[in-house]
N, C-alpha and C positions, 0 to 999 in steps of 0.2 A: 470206474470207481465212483462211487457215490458217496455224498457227506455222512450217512448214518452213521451209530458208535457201533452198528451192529453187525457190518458187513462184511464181507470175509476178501480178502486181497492176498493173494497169490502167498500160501501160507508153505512156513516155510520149518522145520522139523527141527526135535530133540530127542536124541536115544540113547535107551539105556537095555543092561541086559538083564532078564529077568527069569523067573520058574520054570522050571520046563510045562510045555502047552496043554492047555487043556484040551478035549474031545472036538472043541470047533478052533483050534488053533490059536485061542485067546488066554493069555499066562492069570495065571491068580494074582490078584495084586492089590491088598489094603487100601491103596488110594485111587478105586477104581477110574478111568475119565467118566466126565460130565458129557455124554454122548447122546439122551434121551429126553433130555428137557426136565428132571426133578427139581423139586422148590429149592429156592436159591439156599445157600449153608449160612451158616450165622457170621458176620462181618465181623473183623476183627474191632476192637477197641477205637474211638474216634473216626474218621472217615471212610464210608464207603464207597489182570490178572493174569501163560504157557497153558497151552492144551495138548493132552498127549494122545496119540493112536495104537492100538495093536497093529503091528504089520506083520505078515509070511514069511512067504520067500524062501523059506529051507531054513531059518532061522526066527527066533521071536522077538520083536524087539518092543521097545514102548517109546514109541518116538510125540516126542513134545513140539508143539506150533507156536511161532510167534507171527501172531498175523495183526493188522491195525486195518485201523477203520482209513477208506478213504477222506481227505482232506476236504471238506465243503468251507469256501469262504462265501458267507452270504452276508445281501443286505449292504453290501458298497453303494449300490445308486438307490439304496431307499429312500422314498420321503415322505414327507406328511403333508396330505393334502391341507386345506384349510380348512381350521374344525378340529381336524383328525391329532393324532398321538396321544399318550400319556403320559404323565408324569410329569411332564416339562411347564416353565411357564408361557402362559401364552401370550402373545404379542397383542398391544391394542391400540398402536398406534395407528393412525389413518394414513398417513402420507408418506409419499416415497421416502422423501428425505428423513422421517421419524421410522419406517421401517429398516432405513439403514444403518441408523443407530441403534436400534435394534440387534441386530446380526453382527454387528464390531462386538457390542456387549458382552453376545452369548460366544463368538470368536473368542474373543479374549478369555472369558472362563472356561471354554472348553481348552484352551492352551496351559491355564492354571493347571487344572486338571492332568492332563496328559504327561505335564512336566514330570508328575511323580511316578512315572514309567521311565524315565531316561533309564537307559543302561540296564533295563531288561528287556529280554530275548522276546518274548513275547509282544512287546509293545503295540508291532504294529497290528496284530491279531486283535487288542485290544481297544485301539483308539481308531481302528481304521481311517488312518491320514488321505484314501481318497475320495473318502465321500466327503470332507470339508472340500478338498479341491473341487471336486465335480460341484460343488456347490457353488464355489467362488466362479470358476469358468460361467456357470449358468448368473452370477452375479452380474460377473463382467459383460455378457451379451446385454444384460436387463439394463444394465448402465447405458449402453452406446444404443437400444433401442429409440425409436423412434415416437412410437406410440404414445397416446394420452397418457397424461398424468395418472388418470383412474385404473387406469389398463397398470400399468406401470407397476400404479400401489398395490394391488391385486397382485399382482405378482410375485411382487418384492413381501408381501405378508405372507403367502406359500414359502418363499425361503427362508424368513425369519423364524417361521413354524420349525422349517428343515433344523437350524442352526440350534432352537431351543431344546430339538427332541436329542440331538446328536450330544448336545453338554449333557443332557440328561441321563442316554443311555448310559454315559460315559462315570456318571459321578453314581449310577445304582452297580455298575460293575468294579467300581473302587470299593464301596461300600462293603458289598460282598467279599472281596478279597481282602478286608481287614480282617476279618472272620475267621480266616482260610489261615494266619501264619504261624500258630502253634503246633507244631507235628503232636498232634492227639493222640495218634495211635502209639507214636514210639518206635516205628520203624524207619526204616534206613532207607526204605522206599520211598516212604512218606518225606524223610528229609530229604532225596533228592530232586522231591519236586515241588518245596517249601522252597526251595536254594536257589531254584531254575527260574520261580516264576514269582519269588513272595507274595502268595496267595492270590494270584489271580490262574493260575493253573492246580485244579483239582485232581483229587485222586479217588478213586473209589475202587473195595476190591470184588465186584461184580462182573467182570468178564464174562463166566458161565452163563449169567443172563442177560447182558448187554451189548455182549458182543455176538456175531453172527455164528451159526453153527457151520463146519467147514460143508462147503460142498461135496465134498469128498468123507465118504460115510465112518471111515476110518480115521478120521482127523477131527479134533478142536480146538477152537478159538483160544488162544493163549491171550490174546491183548487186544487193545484198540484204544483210537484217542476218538472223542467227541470233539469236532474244532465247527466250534460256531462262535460268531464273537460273542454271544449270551455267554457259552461254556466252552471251557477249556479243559479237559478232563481225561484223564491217563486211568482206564478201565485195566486191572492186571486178576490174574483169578486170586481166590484165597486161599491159604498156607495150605488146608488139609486139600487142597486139589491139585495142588503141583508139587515137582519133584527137583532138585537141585538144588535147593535151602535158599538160605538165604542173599549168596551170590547168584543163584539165578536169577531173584526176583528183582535183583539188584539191573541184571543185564536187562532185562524183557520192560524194567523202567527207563533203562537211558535209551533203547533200542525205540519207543514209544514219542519221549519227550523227541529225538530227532527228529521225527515225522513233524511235530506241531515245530520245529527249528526248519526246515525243507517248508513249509507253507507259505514263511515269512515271503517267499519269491514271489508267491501269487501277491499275496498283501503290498507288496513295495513296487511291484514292474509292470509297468503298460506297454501298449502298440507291439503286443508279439515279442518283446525283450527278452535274454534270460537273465533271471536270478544269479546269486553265485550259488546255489548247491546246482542248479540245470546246467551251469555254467561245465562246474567239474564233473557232472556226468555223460554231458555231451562231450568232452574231452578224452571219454573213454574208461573214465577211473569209477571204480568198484563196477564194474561190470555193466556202466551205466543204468543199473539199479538204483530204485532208491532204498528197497529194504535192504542189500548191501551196502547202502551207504549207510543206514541206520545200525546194523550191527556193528559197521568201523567206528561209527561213534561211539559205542555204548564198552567195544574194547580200548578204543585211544583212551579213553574215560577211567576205564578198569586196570590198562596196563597188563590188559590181558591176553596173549596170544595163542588162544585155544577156544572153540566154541564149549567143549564140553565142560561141565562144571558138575563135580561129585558122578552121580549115576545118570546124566541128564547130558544132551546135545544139542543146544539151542540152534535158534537163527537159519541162516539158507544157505548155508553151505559152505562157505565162501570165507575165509580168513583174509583182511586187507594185508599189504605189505606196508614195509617202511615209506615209501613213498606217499601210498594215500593216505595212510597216520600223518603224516606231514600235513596232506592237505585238508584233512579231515579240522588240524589245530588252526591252520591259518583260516578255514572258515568259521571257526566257533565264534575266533575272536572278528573277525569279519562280520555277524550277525548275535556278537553277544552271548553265544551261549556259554555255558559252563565249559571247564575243561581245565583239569588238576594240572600244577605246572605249565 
């Protein structure tokens, strides 16, 4: 899997029964899929998704995809040479000792900063807590080096750069998520992921062109998430492209935000560790999938125990039982995420 918003992962079907077939085995049908690449449709109101397939087989179906973009965390060991970043202020102290005063400084505000993440899910997507460490680590060797003082400060100006761009990234992606907390559009989608993320997780309903077209010539892109720590963004298609109303678009959102809730593992765990979502899949539960795990979230969520919703049959197959609902809740609250009751 790779980080793109656009790439297709092991996509997973919704069906419905429709006209009887045309001449090439393809039903007539008003909301034709997005199979060929046509300019994108007009977005709904405020911010800017299940893809559906004709299938055979002795019967005609029109089966809908919910696929996501794999999960890219980038830019944990990034840093800024000396000179280098934007935005940030820049350090101009000469000496060790004044470099490290420095780097306490921009510590300290980048902790201001982060504070106002407690207790969202996202958090650590957004403040990535281990490029400070890796910073501190490479602190603490530069403390107990030996080397000249000049060598020293030289150095310690590289990480004070590191310290000043890190509060920086941090306080443009506040910024921007102030932006982000009025549901614009008015939809239920958009509130669930104003609720999950208070605006630091986006929505846009471009799927059809953001997300990756299925490998499979008969299948489309129903969804995907963008997860970079710049963007956090839940790609769903738009109304007239998909089929199951409004509860669908309802599932193929919480089915989505999981994916960016399962990342949290990579963002929090080092030396080969797992996560608790790797945790409960290595255990065996939802089929040690993770896109089954994101459908159990998005039913625990809904209080739903059926994929199918109106004329439509989401997700990969696979209905959790009482058991993984159980554990589906104890991880939400375990990593923060939502979860009704």
């Amino acid at each position: 899997m790779t980080g793109a918003p656009d790439d297709e992962v092991n996509p997973g079907f919704a069906q419905t029964q429709n006209a009887a077939p045309s001449a090439f085995g393809v039903p007539p049908h008003a909301g034709a899929p997005h199979l060929g690449g046509p300019a994108a449709p007009p977005a709904p109101p405020g911010r800017s998704g299940l893809g559906w397939i004709f299938a055979g087989c002795g019967c005609v179906t029109l089966v809908a995809v919910i696929v996501i973009a794999a999960v890219a965390i980038t830019g944990f060991a990034t840093s800024v040479a000396a000179g280098g970043g934007s935005g940030g202020s820049r350090p101009t102290a000469s000496t060790f000792e004044d470099q490290l005063a420095v780097i306490r400084t921009e510590s300290a505000e980048y902790e201001k900063l982060a504070a106002q993440l407690d207790g969202n899910p996202v958090a650590p997507l957004v403040t990535q807590p281990t490029r400070f460490q890796r910073l501190q680590a490479d602190l603490e060797a530069l403390t107990a080096s030996t080397a000249l003082e000049s060598v020293r400060a030289g150095q310690a100006r590289v990480l004070a750069e590191r310290a000043a761009q890190y509060r920086s990234d941090l306080q443009a992606r506040i910024t921007a998520a102030e932006g982000r907390r009025a549901n614009a559009s008015g939809t239920d989608e958009e509130q669930l992921v104003d609720s999950a993320g208070n605006g630091f997780i986006d929505i846009q309903w471009n799927a059809d062109s953001k997300c990756s077209a299925s490998k499979n010539p008969e299948r489309t892109t129903a969804g995907c998430v963008t997860n970079t720590p710049e963007q956090l963004i839940v790609h769903i298609l738009p109304p007239e492209h998909r089929l199951g109303g409004g509860e669908a678009a309802r599932l193929t959102t919480l089915h989505e935000l999981a994916h960016l809730y399962q990342s949290i593992d990579t963002a929090t765990t080092s030396g080969g560790e797992d996560g608790p979502a790797m945790t409960l899949k290595n255990a065996g539960l939802f089929r040690g999938s993770s896109e089954v795990m994101s459908d159990c979230y998005a039913l625990t969520y809904l209080d739903l125990h059926s994929l199918t919703v109106g004329d439509a049959t989401l997700g990969y197959g696979y209905v959790c039982n009482d058991t993984e609902r159980q554990a589906i809740r104890d991880w939400a609250k375990e990593v923060q995420a939502p979860m009704p009751g």
